[in-house]
N, C-alpha and C positions, 0 to 999 in steps of 0.2 A: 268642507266645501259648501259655498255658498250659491243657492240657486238663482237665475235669472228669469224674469218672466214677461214678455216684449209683445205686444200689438202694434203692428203694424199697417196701418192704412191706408189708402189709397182710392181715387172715383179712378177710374182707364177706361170707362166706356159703359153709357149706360144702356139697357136694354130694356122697352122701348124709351127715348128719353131721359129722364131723372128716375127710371122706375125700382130698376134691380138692375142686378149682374149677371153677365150669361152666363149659364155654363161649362161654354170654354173657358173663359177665365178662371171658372174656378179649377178647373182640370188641367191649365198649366201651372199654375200656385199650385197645386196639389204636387205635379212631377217635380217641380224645384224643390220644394221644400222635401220631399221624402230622400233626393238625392242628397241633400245638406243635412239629413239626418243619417243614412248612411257613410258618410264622410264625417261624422262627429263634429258637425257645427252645428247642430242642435241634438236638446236630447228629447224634444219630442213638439210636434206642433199640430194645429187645429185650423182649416180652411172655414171661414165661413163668409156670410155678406148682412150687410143692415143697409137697406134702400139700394145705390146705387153703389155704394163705395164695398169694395174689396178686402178684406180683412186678415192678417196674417197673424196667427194667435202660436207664439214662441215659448219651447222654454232651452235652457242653455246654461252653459258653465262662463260665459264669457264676459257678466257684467253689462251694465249700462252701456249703452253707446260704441258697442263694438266694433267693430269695423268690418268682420266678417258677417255678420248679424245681418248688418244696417245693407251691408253690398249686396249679400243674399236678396233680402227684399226689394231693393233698388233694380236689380239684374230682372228678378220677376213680373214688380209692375213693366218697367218697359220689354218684354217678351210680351205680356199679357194684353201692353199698348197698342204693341205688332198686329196681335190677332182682333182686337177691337178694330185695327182701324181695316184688316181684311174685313170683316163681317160688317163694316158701315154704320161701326155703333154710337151715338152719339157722346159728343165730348170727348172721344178719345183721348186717354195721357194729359186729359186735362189738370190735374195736379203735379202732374212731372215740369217742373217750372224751371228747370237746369238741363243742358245739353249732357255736363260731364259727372260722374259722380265724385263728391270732394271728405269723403272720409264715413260721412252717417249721412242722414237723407236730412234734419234739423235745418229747416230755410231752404228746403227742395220743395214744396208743396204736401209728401202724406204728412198722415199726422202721427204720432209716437207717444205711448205708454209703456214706460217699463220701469220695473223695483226689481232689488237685489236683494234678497234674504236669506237668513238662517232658518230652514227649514223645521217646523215646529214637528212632533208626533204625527200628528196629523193636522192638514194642510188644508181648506177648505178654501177658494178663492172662487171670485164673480168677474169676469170680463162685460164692463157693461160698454154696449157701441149704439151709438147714435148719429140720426142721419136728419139733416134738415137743420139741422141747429148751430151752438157754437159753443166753448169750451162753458161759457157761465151757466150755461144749462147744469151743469153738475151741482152748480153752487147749494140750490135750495137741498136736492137731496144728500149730498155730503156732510153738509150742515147736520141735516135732520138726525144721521146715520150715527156722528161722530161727538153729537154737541147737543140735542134735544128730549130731553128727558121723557117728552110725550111722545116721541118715537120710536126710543128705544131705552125700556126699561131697566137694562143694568146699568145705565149710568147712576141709577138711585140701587138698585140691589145686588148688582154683580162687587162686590168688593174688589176682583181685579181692573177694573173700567171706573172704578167711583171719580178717581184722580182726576179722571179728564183724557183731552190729544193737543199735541199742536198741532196747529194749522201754517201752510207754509202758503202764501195768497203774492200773489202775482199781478203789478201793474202792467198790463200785456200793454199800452201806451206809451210810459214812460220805461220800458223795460227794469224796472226794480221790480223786491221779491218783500216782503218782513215775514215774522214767525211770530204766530199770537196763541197765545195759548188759552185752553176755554177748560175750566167755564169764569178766569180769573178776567178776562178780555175779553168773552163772548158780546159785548155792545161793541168796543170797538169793531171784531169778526165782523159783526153785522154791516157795520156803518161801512165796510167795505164794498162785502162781498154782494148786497143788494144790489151793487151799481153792476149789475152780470156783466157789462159790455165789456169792459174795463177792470174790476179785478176781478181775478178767479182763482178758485181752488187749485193749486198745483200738485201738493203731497199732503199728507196726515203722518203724525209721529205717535207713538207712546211717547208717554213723560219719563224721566230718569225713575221714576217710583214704580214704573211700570217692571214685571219680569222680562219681557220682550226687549231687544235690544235700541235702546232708543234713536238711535241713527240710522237705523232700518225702516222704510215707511211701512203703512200698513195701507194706503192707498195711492194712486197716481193718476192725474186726468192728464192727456194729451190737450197743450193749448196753444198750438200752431195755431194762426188763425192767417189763413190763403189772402186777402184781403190788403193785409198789412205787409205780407211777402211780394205781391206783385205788383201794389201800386195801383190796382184798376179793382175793379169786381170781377171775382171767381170765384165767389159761393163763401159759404159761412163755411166752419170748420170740421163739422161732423165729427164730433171728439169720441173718444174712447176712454174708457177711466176702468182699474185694478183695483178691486178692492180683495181684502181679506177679511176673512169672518173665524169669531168661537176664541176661547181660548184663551182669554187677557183681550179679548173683542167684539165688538155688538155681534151677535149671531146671526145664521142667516137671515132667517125670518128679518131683521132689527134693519139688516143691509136693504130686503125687497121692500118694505115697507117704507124706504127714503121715497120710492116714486108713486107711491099710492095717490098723489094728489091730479096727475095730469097737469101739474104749473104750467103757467107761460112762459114762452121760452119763443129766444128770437131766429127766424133765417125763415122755416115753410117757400112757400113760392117767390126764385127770386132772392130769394136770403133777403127779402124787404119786409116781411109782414111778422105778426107775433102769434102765436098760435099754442094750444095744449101739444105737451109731449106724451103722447100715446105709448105704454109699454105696452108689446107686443110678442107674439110667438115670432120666430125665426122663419117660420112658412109665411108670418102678416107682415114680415117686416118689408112692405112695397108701398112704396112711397106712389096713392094714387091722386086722393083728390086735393084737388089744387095744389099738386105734387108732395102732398101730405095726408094726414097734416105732422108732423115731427113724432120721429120713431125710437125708441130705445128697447134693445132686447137684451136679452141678461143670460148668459153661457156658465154655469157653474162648474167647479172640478176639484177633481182631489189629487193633487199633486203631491208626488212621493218619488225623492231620491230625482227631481227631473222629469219625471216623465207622469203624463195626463194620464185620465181615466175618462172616459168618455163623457162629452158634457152633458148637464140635462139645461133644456129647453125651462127656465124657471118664468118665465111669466107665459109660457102657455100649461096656464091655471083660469080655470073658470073662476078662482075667487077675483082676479084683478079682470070679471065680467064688465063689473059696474064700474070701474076706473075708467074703462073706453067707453063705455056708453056714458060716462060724464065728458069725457073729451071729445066725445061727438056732439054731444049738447055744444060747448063752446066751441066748439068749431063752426057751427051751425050760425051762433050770435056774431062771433068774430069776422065770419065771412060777410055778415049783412053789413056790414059797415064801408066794404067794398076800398076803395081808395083812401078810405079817411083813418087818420092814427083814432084807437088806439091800434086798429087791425095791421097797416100799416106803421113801417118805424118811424121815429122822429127824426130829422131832417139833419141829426148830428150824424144819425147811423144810416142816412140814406147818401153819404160823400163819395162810397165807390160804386154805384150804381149809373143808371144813366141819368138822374134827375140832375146832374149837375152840367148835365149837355142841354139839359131843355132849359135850366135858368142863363146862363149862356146865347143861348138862342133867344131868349128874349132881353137880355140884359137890356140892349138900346132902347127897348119900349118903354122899360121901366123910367120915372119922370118924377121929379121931387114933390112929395106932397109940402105943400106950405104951409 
């Protein structure tokens, strides 16, 4: 029997703002979900929040894309939308972009990570969630985790990892996918996945050389991106991504160490500007100044047989002290820049936004230079 492992996400109301989740929402997802565990449609799940969005952390016998699963959390957010828009919070159900639900939530607004696996001896796995951002956020550190030798050192000494992973990258524009495999395609990899807005990391594989079953990932980033589902601006995607650790795989430490940098990463105030993505404890994950600046928290667990063991809080560590206080430095530079790129995006990624009402509005002004 093969286990499932599903984050589900969702903004339904933020409190104050873009800030956090209340906790009534969390405390109706909490009743849903434990009655769906009682009724054996999960076998064990994990409430929590990063900034404003909602987080439904699953595990399950039912496979990817269930239908039981996906209604489960469908039926939640809008319960949880109910009580937002009681309590006056803002944005309410702003992600619920469908009246009806039509089998999974995929092209509804949340966003979705989940893999199927053969369950190892032991199980060690990272739910990482982030908020203010968008799926290419994951890129640099997946990369780092999966592909980068000065990251993570058993790709040169672990003989089960020497091989390499595939990378499964996704033209989120043109909706195609390819499979590149590193470190034999690691420049290709690159020349993709640098372009964050546009390709991104979807899944990671073992190779056939691998003991691990190769058709099984060993990570998953959710790469809804809201934007491109509605047509207008409704915020960047706040993705979630699975990873698994140890054992024929970078370790844990090899996985925390992907976001050691604070990279820049696109959405902060507005989903318009570029900013450091700050990891952060589960208590700091509040999205304050200038609705940032961009948040990732990291929930570890040892899953066995289905069901969680309580998570730990992995970046609240004094060692990743000096990560945030470098992304408060660039926060600091990036702010001073105010309206001007690079702080702000470039004028490809600012099309669902309102800037395309202000050039509009002047359209007639504008007059042929000669």
């Amino acid at each position: 029997m093969k286990t499932t492992f599903s984050i589900i996400k969702a903004d339904v109301g933020g409190w104050p703002g873009h800030a956090s989740v209340h906790p009534d929402l969390k405390k109706i997802a909490n009743k849903s979900l434990l009655e769906a565990r009682r009724s054996n449609i999960l076998k064990d799940f994990h409430i929590t929040a990063c900034g404003d969005d909602l987080e439904l952390i699953m595990t399950h016998t039912n496979g990817v894309d269930a239908k039981e699963v996906h209604s489960l959390a469908w039926d939640t957010f809008c319960e949880a939308t109910e009580k937002a828009r009681e309590l006056g919070l803002y944005g309410a159900g702003q992600d619920l972009l469908c009246d009806a639900f039509s089998g999974n939530v995929k092209g509804m607004g949340p966003g979705v990570a989940e893999m199927e696996f053969t369950e190892r001896k032991s199980e060690p796995i990272v739910a990482f969630m982030m908020d203010k951002t968008e799926p290419g956020a994951f890129n640099l550190p997946i990369f780092k985790i999966f592909a980068d030798p000065f990251n993570t050192a058993g790709l040169i000494i672990d003989p089960s990892i020497h091989d390499g992973f595939v990378f499964e990258v996704w033209d989120i524009l043109e909706h195609k996918n390819v499979m590149l495999n590193s470190p034999e395609e690691m420049y290709d990899l690159l020349a993709l996945i640098g372009a964050k807005s546009r390709f991104v990391i979807k899944r990671v594989f073992p190779k056939k050389t691998s003991k691990l079953p190769a058709n099984e990932p060993v990570s998953v980033i959710s790469t809804e991106k809201l934007y491109q589902i509605a047509g207008e601006y409704v915020g960047k995607d706040d993705p979630a991504g699975i990873v698994r650790a140890q054992s024929g795989l970078p370790a844990l430490g090899e996985l925390l160490e992907g976001f050691s940098l604070g990279h820049l990463v696109s959405g902060w105030m507005r989903g318009s500007h570029n900013g450091p993505l700050m990891p952060v404890s589960v208590e700091q994950a509040k999205c304050t100044r200038f609705d940032g600046p961009p948040r990732v928290i990291a929930l570890g667990f040892q899953v066995h047989e289905g069901e969680l063991t309580e998570p730990v809080d992995l970046f609240n560590d004094p060692a990743f002290d000096s990560v945030r206080v470098n992304a408060q430095h660039i926060t600091d530079y990036m702010r001073r820049h105010g309206p001007f790129e690079p702080h702000r995006l470039p004028m490809a990624d600012m099309e669902y936004t309102t800037l395309p009402k202000v050039m509009k509005k002047l359209g007639t002004r504008f007059k042929k230079v000669e």
